[in-house]
N, C-alpha and C positions, 0 to 999 in steps of 0.2 A: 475603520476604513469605510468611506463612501462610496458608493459604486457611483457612475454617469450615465450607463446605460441599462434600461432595468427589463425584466422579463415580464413579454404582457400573454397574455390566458392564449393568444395565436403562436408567440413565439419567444419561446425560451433564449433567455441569453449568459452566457457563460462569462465568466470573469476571471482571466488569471491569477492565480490565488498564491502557486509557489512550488516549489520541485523539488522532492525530497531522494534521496541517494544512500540507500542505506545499505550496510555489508552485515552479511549472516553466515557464519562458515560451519555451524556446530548444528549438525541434525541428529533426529533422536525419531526413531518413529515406533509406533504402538500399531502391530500388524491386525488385522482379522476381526478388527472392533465389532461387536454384536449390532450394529447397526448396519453394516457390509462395507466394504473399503478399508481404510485404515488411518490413520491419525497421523501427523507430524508434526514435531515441531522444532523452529528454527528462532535461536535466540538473536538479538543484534546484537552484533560487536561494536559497531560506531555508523556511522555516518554526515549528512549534513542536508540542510534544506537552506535553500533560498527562492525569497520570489518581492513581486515590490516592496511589501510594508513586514515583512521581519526576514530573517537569515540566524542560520545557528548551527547545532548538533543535534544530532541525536544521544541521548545518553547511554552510552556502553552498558551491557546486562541490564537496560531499566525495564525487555520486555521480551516480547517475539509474537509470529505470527505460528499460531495453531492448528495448521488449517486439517480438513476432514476430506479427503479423496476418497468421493464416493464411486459407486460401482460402474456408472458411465464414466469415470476419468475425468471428470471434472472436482478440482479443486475448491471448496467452501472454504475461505479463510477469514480466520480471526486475528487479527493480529492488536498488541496493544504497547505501547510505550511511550517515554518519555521525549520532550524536546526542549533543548534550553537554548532560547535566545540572545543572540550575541550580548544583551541587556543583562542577562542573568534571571529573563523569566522560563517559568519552567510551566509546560504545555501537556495537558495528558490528553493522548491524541487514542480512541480504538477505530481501528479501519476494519469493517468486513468487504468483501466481495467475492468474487469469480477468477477463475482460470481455467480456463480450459481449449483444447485446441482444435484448428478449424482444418485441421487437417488429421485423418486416421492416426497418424502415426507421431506426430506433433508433441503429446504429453511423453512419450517412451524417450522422444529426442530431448525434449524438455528436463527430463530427469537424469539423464544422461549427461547432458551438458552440464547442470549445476553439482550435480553430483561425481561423474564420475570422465570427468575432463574433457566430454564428447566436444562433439563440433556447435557450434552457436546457432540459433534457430532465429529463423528471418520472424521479425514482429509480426506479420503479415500469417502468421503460422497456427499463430495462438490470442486468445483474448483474454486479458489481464484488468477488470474494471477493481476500482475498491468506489466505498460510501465513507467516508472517515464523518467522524463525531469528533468534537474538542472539549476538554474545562481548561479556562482558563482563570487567571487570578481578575479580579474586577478591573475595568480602564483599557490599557492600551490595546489588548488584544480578545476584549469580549465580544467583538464581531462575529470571530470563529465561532461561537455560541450561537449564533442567531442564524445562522446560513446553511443551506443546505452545499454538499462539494460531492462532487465525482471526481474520482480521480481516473486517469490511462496509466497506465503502465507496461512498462517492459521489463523482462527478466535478463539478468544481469551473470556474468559467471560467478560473483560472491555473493549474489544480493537480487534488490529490486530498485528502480529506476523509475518514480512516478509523478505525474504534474497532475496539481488539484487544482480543480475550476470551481467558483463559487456562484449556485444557482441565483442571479441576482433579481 
């Protein structure tokens, strides 16, 4: 993929890159971890991305996010898995970043909701960045290799909800 607008050393420019829609129903968490907080993790069930130059799945059990909810209630996550292109390429995508909420009470709603059917939490509530990394197979899509991406995100009642931008 070629970008048309590029980022100069005054001003960073973003590229829409593609939106990923993935559903997670199955948590597992590890309480009390010796580091303070506690571990979780959520596997995918499925999902799907689309943005200009590919479109596809996610592939079912190929991964999950790990993330470590530390003592401030802020979520580190890890997450890693697969994605195969409507083409039948298959993409290993690991995304870290943040979550955590800009409001007190924000993460308790936050877990509530995903977990335990509460009420939905305005995006404006909480911040949700990821950094994804890619490999891909050589050719069509070793762009993803070369680019730096942010993603936004929103939390979803099954899942995650996020658009990645490519630092151009």
């Amino acid at each position: 993929m070629e970008f048309t607008t590029l980022s100069t050393m005054d001003r960073p420019h973003l590229e829409f890159a593609f939106e990923c829609r993935l559903q997670f129903t199955r948590v597992f968490t590890v309480p009390g971890v010796h580091n303070g907080g506690f571990r979780s993790a959520v596997l995918v069930d499925g999902g799907q991305f689309e943005g200009p130059c590919l479109k596809g799945r996610t592939i079912p059990n190929s991964g999950g996010d790990y993330a470590h909810f530390r003592d401030d209630d802020t979520a580190v996550f890890d997450a890693r898995y697969l994605l195969e292109v409507d083409d039948g390429t298959v993409i290993y995508m690991q995304n870290r970043g943040y979550l955590w909420g800009r409001k007190p009470d924000a993460m308790a709603r936050l877990r509530a909701w995903a977990f335990e059917g509460g009420k939905p939490v305005p995006h404006e509530d909480y911040y949700l960045r990821a950094q994804p990394v890619f490999e891909t197979p050589k050719g069509k899509y070793d762009w993803m290799t070369r680019h730096v991406f942010i993603g936004v995100g929103e939390r979803k009642p099954d899942g995650n909800f996020v658009r990645y931008y490519a630092v151009t």
